[in-house]
N, C-alpha and C positions, 0 to 999 in steps of 0.2 A: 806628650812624652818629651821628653829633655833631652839636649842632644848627648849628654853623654851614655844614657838610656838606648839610644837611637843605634849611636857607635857600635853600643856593648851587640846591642841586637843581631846588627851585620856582620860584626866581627865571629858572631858563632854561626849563623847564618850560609857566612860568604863558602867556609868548605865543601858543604853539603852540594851549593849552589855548584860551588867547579866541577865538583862531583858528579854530579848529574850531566854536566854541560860534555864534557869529557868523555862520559862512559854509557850515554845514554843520546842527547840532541845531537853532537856532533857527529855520531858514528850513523843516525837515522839521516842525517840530511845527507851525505854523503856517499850513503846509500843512494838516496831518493836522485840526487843528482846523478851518479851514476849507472841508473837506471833508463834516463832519458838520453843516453850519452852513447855514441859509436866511440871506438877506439881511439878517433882522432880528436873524441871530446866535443864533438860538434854533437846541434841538438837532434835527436830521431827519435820516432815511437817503433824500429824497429823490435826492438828489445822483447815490446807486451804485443806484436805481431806473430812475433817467431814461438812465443809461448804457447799463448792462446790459439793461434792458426794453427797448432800440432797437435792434433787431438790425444796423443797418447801424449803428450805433457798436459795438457789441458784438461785430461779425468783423474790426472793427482787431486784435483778440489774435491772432486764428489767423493774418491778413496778416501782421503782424511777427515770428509767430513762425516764421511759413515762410522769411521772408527769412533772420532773424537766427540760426539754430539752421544750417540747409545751410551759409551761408557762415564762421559760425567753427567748425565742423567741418572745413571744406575748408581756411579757415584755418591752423587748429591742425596738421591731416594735413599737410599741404606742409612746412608748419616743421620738422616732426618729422625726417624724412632729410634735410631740407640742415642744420640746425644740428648733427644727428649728425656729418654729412661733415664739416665744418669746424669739430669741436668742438678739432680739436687745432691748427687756421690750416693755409691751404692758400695758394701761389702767387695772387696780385692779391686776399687778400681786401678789403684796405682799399678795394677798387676799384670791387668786388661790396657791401660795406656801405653805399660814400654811394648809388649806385644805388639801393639797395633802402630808403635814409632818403629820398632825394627824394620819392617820392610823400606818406607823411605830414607834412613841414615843408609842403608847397603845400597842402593841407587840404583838405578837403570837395569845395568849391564849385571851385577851381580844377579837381580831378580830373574833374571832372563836367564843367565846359565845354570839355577838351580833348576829354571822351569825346563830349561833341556834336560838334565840332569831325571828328575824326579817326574814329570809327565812326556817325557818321551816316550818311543816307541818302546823299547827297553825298559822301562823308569818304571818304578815301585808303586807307581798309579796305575798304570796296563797291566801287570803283574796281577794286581792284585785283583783288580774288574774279571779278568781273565781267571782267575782261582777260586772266587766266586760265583764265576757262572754269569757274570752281568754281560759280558758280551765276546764271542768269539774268536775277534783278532785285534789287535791294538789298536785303540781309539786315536785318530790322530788330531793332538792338541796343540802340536807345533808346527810352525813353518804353514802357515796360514792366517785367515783374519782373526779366530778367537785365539791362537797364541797371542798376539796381538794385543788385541781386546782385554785378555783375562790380566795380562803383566800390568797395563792401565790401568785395569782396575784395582789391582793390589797394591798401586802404590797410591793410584787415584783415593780411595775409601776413607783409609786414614788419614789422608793429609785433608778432608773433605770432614772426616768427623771429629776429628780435632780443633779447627777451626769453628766449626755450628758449635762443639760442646762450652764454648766459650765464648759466644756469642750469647748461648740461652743461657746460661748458668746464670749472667747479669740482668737477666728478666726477672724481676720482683716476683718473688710468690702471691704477694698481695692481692694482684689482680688477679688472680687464676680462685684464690680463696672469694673475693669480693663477687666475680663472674656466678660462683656457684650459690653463695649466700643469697645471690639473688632469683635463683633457681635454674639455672642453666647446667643442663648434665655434664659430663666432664668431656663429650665427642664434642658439644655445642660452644663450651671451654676454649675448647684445643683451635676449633676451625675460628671461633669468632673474635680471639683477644691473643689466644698462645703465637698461633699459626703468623698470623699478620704482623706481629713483632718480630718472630723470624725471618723475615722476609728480606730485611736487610741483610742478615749475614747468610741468606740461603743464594741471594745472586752475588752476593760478593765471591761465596765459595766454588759459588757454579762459574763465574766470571774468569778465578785463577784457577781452577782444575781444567777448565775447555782450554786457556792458553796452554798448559802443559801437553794436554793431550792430544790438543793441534800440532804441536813444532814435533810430534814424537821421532825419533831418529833411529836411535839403538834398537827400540823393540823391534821396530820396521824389520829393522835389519837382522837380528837376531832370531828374531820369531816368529816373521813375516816370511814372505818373498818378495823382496827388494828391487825383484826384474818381474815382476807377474803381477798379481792381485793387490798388492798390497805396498804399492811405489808410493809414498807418501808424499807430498809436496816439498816437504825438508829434504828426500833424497834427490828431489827432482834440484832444488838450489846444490846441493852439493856435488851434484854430478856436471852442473853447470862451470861451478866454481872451481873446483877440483880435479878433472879430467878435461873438460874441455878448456879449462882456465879462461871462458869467457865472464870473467866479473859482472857486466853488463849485461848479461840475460840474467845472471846469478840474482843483482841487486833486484831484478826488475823483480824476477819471482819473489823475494823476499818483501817489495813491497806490497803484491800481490797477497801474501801469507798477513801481511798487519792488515791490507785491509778488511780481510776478511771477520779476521778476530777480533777488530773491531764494530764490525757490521751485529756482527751476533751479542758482542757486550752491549754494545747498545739497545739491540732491542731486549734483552736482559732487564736493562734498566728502565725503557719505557714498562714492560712489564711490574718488577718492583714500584714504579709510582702509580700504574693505576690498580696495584694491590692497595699500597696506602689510600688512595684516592676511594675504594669501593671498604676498605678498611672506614674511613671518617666519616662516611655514608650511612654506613651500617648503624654506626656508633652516633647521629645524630636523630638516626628513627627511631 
């Protein structure tokens, strides 16, 4: 490469780079230092004692990760047969697409107030169960774990099958015609040549839906009980940060929150390789 080739490279390069540095590594180490940090800046493991030694801060982990593990699993599964169906476009997709974009442009908090709104106690979903006959007195869907749960999952779904439907859509029909020409049924298809080429984009999608559903904050709050069942780890940093104004338990738990999320992407991904791995296997017998 020539150096004015080299130049040109950096010079487009270099923004990206600050960019990142600035609004991603500097604000993570910074964190991470003032997590190991007492107020006077000196070094202590106070921070991840005072956390974890407090069991009611310390089963925020199991909370969030009850919520967020169930719902981009259910996530990811749902994605999985309708992106298949509509990997080659089918009659009114464009129609079925903005539908299934509306819930994540309206964000968080709007989805959580309609779901007060319309499945509250009051709301035009109890109404209705109730006028039917399906059940006696008002189901309660909010201000618990599956208000919770269902809001993730509304926004989780589509932004889950969006993602796969465009992952598979780039899978060659070829092989899926080649599979069968060689007499393989279309179940035999799907698991032995379809399935295993998804795999990349199914952890990829499972990877950024569990980030989202882990840091969850507003539904928590909204739709949960934010003092009870459903204190989510993000409310435990911001009750840190924000009320007690101690930064320094704050950061710690926020480290705490990556490593988790990281703990789970990874084995994600050990998973995706020895899908390919038993994928090559298959494919060489």
């Amino acid at each position: 490469m020539s150096l004015g080739r080299r130049g040109g490279l950096v010079a487009l390069l270099a923004p990206a780079v600050v960019f990142i540095v600035f609004l991603f590594i500097y604000p993570f180490l910074y964190g991470l230092v003032l997590s190991f940090s007492d107020p006077s800046g000196s070094f202590t493991l106070a921070n991840y004692e005072r956390f974890f030694g407090d069991w009611w801060e310390r089963r925020t982990i199991w909370v969030t990760l009850w919520i967020s593990l169930p719902v981009t699993v259910a996530s990811v599964a749902l994605a999985v047969p309708f992106a298949y169906y509509m990997r080659r476009g089918i009659r009114g997709e464009k129609v079925i697409t903005f539908f299934l974009i509306v819930p994540i442009t309206l964000g968080t908090v709007l989805v959580s107030e309609g779901m007060l709104t319309y499945m509250g106690p009051t709301g035009w979903l109890n109404q209705l169960l109730m006028a039917i006959g399906v059940v006696a007195k008002p189901v309660r869907f909010t201000h618990n774990y599956w208000g919770v749960a269902i809001s993730l999952l509304i926004q989780g779904f589509p932004f889950s099958f969006l993602m796969l439907l465009g992952y598979i859509s780039g899978i060659s029909p070829d092989l899926e015609r080649a599979s069968q020409m060689l007499g393989a049924s279309r179940i035999q298809t799907f698991l032995r040549v379809t399935f295993p080429l998804m795999v990349p984009g199914i952890a990829i999608s499972f990877c950024l839906s569990f980030v989202a559903a882990f840091s969850v904050f507003p539904s928590a709050v909204l739709l949960g009980e934010p003092s009870g069942p459903t204190r989510v780890i993000s409310i435990s940093a911001y009750h840190w940060a924000f009320e007690e104004f101690n930064f320094n338990v704050a950061s710690a738990i926020s480290i705490v929150m990556a490593a988790i999320e990281l703990l789970v992407i990874s084995g994600v991904l050990v998973w995706r390789n020895r899908m390919y791995r038993g994928a090559s296997i298959v494919g060489k017998g």
